[in-house]
Residue, then its C-alpha position, 0 to 999 in steps of 0.5 A: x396385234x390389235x384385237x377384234x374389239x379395238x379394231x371396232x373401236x377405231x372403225x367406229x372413232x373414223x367414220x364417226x369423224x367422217x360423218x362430223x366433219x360432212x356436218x361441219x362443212x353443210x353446217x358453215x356453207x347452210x348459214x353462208x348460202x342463206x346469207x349470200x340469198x338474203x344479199x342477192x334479193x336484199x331481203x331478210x325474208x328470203x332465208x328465214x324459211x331455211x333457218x327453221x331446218x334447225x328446228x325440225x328435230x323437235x318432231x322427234x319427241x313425238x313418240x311414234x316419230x321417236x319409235x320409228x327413227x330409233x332404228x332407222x336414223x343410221x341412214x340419214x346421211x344417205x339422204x344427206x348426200x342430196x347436198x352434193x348437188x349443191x355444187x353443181x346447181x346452176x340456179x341459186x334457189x336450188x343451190x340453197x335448196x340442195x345444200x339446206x337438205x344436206x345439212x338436214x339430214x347430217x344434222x338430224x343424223x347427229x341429233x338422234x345420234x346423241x339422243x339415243x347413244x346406242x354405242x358409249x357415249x364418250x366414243x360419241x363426242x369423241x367422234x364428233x369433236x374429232x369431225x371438228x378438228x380434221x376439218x379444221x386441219x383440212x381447212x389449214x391445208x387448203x388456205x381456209x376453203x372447204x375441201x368439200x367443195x373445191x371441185x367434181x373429184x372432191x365431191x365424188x371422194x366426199x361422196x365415197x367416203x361418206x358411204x364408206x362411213x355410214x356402211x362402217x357406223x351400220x355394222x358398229x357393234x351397239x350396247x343393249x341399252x342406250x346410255x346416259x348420264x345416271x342423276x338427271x340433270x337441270x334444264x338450264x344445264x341441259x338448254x346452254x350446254x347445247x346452245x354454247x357448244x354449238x354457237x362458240x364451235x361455229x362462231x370461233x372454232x370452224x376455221x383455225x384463222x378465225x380467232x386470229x382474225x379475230x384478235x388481228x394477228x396472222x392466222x398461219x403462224x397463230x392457228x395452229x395454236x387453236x387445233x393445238x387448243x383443240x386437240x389437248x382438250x380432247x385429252x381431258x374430255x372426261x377430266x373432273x375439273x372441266x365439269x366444275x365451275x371453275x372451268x366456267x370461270x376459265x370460260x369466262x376469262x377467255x372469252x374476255x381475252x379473245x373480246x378485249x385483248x390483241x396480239x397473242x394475249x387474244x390467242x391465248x383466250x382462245x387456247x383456253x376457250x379451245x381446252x373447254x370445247x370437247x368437254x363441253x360437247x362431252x357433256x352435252x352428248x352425256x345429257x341428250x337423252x333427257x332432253x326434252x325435244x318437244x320443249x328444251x330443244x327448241x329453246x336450246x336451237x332458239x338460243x343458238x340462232x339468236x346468238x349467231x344472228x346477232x353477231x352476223x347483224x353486229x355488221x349488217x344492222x341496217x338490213x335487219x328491223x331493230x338493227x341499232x341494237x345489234x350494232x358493233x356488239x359482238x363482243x356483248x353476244x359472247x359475253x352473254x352466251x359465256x353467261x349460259x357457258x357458266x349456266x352449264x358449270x354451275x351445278x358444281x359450287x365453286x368453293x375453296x375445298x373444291x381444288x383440295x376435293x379435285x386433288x383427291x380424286x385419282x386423275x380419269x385416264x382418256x377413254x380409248x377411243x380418245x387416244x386413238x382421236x388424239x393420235x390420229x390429229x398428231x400424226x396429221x399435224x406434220x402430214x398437214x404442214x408438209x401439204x400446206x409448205x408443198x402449196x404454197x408460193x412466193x412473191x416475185x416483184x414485176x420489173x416493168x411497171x406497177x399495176x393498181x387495181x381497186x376491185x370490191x369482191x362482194x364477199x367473195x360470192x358470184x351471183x350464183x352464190x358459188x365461191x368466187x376466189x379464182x375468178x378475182x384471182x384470175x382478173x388480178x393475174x390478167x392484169x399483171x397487177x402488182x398492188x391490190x386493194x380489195x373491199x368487202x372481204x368479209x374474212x372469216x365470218x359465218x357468212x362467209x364460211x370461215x372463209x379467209x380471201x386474204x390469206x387464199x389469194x396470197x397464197x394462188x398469186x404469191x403474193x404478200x397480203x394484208x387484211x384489216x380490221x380485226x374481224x372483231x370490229x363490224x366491218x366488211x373489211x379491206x384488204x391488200x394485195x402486193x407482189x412487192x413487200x409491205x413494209x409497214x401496215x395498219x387500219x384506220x377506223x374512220x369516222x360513221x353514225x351507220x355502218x363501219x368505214x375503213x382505210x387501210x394506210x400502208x408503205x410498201x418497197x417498190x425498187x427500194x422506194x417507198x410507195x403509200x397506198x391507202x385501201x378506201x371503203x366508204x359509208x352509205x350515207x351523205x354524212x358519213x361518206x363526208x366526214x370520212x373523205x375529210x378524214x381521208x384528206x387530213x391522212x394524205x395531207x399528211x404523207x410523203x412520196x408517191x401515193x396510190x388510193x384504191x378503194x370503193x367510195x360510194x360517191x360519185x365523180x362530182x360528189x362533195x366527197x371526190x372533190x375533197x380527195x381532189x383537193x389533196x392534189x390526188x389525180x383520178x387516174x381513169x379521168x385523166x385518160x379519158x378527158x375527165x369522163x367516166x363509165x360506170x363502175x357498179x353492174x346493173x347501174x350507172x354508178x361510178x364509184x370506184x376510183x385509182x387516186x395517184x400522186x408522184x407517179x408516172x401514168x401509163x393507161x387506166x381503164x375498167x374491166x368491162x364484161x365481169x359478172x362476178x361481184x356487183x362491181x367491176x375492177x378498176x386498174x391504172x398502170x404507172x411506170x416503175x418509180x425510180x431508184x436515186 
């Protein structure tokens, strides 16, 4: 039988897990909503206002603010729940509004929340980091998108399981004092340690694809090796030798890994980097309460913004002032903040007695609470692949005709700001097409949620996929869809003064015959764009067979750069069916800059979707007979 006293313990462990992972959702979608509000105005100014939420919390050192919020703060979340409405806005500026003031309450719930630690403060970050790990098993069910906002009835469910919580978290038994660590401890320890946890659980451990992405292998079969990370963490959340340099040092070597390395030798970096998370978010919970929130607090949120923001200008430098200097350095930002990361081990000295002093000490069961966490993720993990295998589909090739359609996404967003999968991956239905080049997929980024587009589409078409680059490399990225294999597939890095251009060059077996496809994204600038479209030329000088070039080339018809694509003797598919003429191909201008380039293949029709407002381009298709088997 279980006891009174256990029961309370597992009430509190689940509703504290429910209210951490309504953080992480508003969390992820506040940082992709006041990026998607700079995108649509073109302007950074617009969000700046919304990223100053994060500092709202220093008025809580204020002593009367402090007296009062002490015994009232439990009913944040109910005036959180006002981010809910986020989904059903029509006008963007309210959308931002909605979901801002959602994430403010939940996060100034789970500041206060560890600030004054009325219940014991491991039960706390047990709590918290298991918040993290549902939402990543959520995540892995649904192909990387928000549960939270995947329709009405998920919304309602949030919303009744969020005051199921805060109901359960108000009748939670509480200590008579609140509770922290005995020794003060430094403020550097204090700043970093809040700052780090933050940055690395947000940049790298808010979706289980996104250090696979990283480090560029597939996020289904390598993800899971990052819960898995997570999980055995929390086993040793008060573990002695996670408190000590020595773990700084692991720190150290996985972020190289995860920054240097591909392949598993990557995953790896992130496994070791996952095992110091909850211990890390242990001890920041253990030294909140000596925080000093008028001066610290701010430093510590300062810190974290200037490292998530310079990672996301890594890619978008050039809508930024000073840009140059963020420029394919994400890599440069995790180093630093992996130097804060030591900041927070370093008072424990590394020294060669200090494994010989760990080795006497007598090994530190996990709390209870941390059991009954561990064993909840355990026996979601089966329930999590029985629902995600229950999904998923499988690939069936056409029989009459091969479809191509080039079609740049926008980041996966409509103009609204709201999630636009299933409109792109209803125009790619209508079209019965069979291969797909996308660009600006933008896959798994802050700014986009942690969102993987790739990994979603080729599982609600069935369809097999490809994404590239690695995340790593400061590219918006490409991707490729098709329902027929891919045989072979790589990305090509192609040459760029200003921001980074990619081509994805790929075989696939169309019928037992061999089909090369390359997924294009130009560059802005005049130089760039033609230093890439002679690179692009040397490729397909270079390729055999029938070819299909898909892609967004930021040139015109007539541009210096078409006609170099031309003169591999590539034939631009919607101009050979409407007598070399043209229409435009960008909504609200008369730009033509998406192109279906083919060689050695039968044209049956090509055309423009006209009428889609979903992205700020519209798809391009071209259909050719099936090539024929010898």
């Amino acid at each position: 039988m279980i006891s009174e006293k256990n029961r309370e313990e597992i009430l509190t462990t689940i509703s504290l897990a429910w209210l951490a992972y309504v953080f992480w959702s508003f969390l992820v979608e506040f940082f992709s909503m006041v990026y998607f509000l700079n995108l649509s105005t073109l302007s950074i100014n617009a969000g700046i206002l919304y990223l100053l939420f994060l500092f709202v919390p220093t008025i809580f050192g204020v002593k009367n603010i402090e007296n009062i919020l002490e015994k009232r703060y439990k009913y944040f979340p109910l005036f959180g729940l006002i981010g809910f409405a986020y989904y059903f806005s029509e006008q963007l500026q309210m959308r931002v509004m909605a979901i801002a003031v959602g994430f403010l309450f939940f996060y100034s719930f789970w500041t206060l929340e560890w600030r004054y630690q009325r219940i014991d403060c491991s039960q706390v970050s047990t709590g918290f980091v298991t918040g993290l790990l549902t939402f990543l098993l959520a995540r892995f069910v649904w192909f990387s998108r928000n549960i939270l906002w995947y329709s009405s009835v998920s919304i309602v469910i949030a919303v009744i399981l969020t005051l199921v919580a805060i109901i359960a978290r108000l009748k939670t038994p509480e200590l008579l004092e609140k509770k922290g660590k005995d020794e003060q401890s430094s403020r550097i320890f204090r700043i970093s340690s809040f700052s780090v946890a933050l940055f690395f659980s947000h940049l790298l451990f808010s979706n289980y694809g996104i250090i696979p992405r990283w480090v560029g292998t597939n996020p289904p079969s390598t993800g899971i090796f990052v819960i898995l990370a997570l999980t055995t963490g929390m086993v040793f959340l008060n573990s002695a030798i996670l408190r000590t340099s020595l773990a700084g040092i692991v720190g150290l070597i996985g972020v190289t890994l995860i920054n240097y390395a591909s392949g598993w030798i990557g995953i790896i970096g992130g496994i070791l980097l996952g095992i110091l998370i909850p211990s890390l978010w242990n001890s920041v919970v253990s030294t909140f309460p000596e925080m000093d929130m008028k001066r610290e607090f701010p430093t510590a949120i300062g810190i974290y913004l200037f490292l998530t923001l310079a990672v996301i200008f890594a890619t978008v430098y050039d809508y930024v002032p000073l840009g140059e200097l963020f420029r394919e350095r994400e890599e440069l930002f995790l180093v630093l903040a992996t130097a804060f990361l030591y900041f927070h081990y370093a008072q424990e000295e590394f020294s060669p007695t200090l494994l010989t002093n760990l080795r006497k000490q007598k090994p530190q069961k996990p709390a209870k609470q941390t059991i009954i966490a561990v064993i909840l993720i355990v026996l979601l993990l089966p329930m999590s692949f029985g629902m995600r295998f229950a999904l998923s589909n499988r690939a069936q090739a056409a029989e009459n005709e091969l479809v191509a359609v080039t079609f740049n996404i926008q980041q996966g967003f409509d103009e609204k700001g709201l999630v636009n999968f299933e409109t792109v991956a209803n125009i790619i239905e209508d079209l019965g097409a069979t291969i797909v080049g996308l660009q600006e997929t933008d896959t798994l980024r802050p700014t986009s949620s942690g969102r993987d587009i790739m990994e979603w589409l080729g599982w609600r078409l069935g369809m097999h996929y490809y994404a590239g680059p690695k995340t790593r490399d400061s590219t918006f990225g490409n991707g490729l869809l098709s329902t027929f294999p891919i045989v072979a597939a790589e990305t090509i890095i192609l040459p760029s003064e200003g921001e980074l251009a990619v081509l994805i060059k790929a075989k696939i077996n169309v019928n037992n015959i061999i089909v090369n496809v390359l997924v294009a994204h130009f560059g802005e600038t005049e130089k760039d764009r033609t230093a890439q479209a002679e690179k692009t030329a040397q490729i397909i000088k270079a390729m055999t067979g029938p070819l299909i070039l898909l892609g967004d080339f930021n040139s015109e018809p007539r541009s210096t750069q078409i006609k170099k694509i031309l003169q591999t003797g590539l034939i631009d598919a919607y101009a050979i069916m409407h007598n070399q003429r043209h229409i435009p191909t960008v909504i609200g201008g008369n730009a033509t800059i998406d192109f279906v380039f083919y060689r050695g293949l039968q044209l049956r029709k090509s055309g423009v979707i006209q009428g889609y407002t979903g992205s700020d381009h519209r798809p391009v298709y071209a259909i050719f007979e099936l090539p024929k088997t010898g």
